[in-house]
C-alpha positions in Angstrom: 0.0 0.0 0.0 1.1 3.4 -0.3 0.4 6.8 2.1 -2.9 6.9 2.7 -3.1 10.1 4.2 -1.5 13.1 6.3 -0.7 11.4 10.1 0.0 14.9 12.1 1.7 18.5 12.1 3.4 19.7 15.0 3.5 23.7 15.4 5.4 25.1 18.0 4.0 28.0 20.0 4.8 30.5 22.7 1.4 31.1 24.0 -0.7 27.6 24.4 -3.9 29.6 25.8 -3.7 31.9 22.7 -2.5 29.5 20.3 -5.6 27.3 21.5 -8.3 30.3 21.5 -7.0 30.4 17.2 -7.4 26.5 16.5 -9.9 25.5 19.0 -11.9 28.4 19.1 -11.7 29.9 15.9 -10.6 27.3 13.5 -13.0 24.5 15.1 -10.5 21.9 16.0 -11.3 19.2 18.6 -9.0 19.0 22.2 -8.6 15.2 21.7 -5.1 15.4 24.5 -3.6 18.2 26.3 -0.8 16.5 28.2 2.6 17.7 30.1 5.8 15.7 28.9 9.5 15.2 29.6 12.8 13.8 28.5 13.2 15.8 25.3 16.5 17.4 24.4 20.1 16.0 25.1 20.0 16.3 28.3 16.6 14.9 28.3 15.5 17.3 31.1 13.2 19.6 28.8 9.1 19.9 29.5 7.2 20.5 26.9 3.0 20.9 27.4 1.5 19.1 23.9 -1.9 19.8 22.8 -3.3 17.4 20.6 -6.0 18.7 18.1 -8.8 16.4 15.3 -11.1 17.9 13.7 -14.8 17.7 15.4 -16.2 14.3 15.5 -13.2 12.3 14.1 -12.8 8.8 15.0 -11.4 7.1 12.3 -7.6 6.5 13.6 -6.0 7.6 9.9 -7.4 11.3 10.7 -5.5 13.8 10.5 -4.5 15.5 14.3 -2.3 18.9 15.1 0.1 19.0 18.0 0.5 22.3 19.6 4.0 22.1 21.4 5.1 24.5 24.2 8.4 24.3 25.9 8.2 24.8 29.6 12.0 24.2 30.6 13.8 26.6 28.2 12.7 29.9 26.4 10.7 29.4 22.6 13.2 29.7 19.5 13.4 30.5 16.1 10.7 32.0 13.5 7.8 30.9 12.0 9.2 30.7 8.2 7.6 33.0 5.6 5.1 32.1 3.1 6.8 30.6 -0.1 10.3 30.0 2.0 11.9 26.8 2.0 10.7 24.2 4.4 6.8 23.7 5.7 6.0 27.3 4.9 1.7 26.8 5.6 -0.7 24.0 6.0 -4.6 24.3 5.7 -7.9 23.1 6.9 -10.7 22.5 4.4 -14.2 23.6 6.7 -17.5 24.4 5.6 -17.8 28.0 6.9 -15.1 29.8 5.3 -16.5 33.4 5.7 -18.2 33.1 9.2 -14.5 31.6 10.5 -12.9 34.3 8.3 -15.0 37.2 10.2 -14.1 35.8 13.7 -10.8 35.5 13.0 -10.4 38.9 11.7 -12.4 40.1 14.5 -9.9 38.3 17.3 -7.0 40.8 15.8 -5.2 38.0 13.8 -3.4 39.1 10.8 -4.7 38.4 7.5 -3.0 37.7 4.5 -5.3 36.9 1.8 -9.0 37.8 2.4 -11.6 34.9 1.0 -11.0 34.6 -2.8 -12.4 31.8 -5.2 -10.2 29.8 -7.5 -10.6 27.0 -10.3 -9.8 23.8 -8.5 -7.2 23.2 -11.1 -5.0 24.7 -8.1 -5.7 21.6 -6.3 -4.7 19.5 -8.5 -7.8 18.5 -10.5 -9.1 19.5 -13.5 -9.8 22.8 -14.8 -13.1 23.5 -14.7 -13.9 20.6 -12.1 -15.1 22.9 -9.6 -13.7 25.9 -7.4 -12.7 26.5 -4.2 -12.3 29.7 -1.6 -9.8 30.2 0.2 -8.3 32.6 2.7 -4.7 32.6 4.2 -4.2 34.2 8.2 -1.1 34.2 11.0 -1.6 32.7 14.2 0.4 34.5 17.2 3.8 32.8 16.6 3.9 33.9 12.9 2.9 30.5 11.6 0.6 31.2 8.3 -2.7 29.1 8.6 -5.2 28.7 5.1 -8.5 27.9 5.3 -10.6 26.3 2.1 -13.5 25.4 1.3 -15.4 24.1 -1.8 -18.0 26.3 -3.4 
């Protein structure tokens, strides 16, 4: 067999209580775990608090999940990379309310970077003229840019 499907993406954040108010709150994701853990790093003394995140009602085990990841031993480091930069530059959610989680999101002071915009599906992949899909691109607190789709 071959992949079957995205397991997980882990973001790192600075923030868990705000980082959780933008994918719980506002992007709809599901709590599934929110656990403290240790022996990470060389020394394998560093704490990190992991927040594990499904989309609502998921209970097939190949869904895809989100791990939120805070450090609690040592100070957050680095940068969220820019859009089009080498490496895991975004990652999006397909939902089924792209303008009502656009407006709250908008209204919660994140930055936007692309307002809701409709595009041939060819974007995606599939065939011109097969079918169109919005989309709109924010930043969460840490910089990391977040997309939102949605067929129409």
């Amino acid at each position: 067999m071959g992949v079957i499907g995205i397991s997980h993406v882990a973001v790192g954040v600075r923030d868990m209580d705000r980082a959780l108010l933008f994918y719980r709150d506002l992007i709809g994701l599901e709590v599934t775990l929110d656990i403290e853990e240790g022996g990470f790093g060389p020394s394998r003394e560093e704490r990190r608090r992991a927040v594990y995140l499904r989309r609502p009602g998921a209970t097939d085990p190949h869904d895809f999940f989100i791990v939120l990841d805070q450090q609690l031993t040592r100070e957050p480091f680095g940068a969220a990379p820019r859009l089009f930069e080498l490496g895991t530059h975004h990652f999006s959610f397909w939902v089924d309310d792209i303008e009502e989680r656009f407006e709250r999101i908008a209204a919660a002071g994140f930055k936007i970077i692309v307002a809701p915009n409709a595009t041939d599906a060819k974007a995606y992949g599939e065939p011109a003229g097969s079918g169109r899909v919005a989309t709109t691109l924010f930043k969460d607190d840490d910089g990391n840019v977040v997309q939102l789709d949605m067929r129409v």
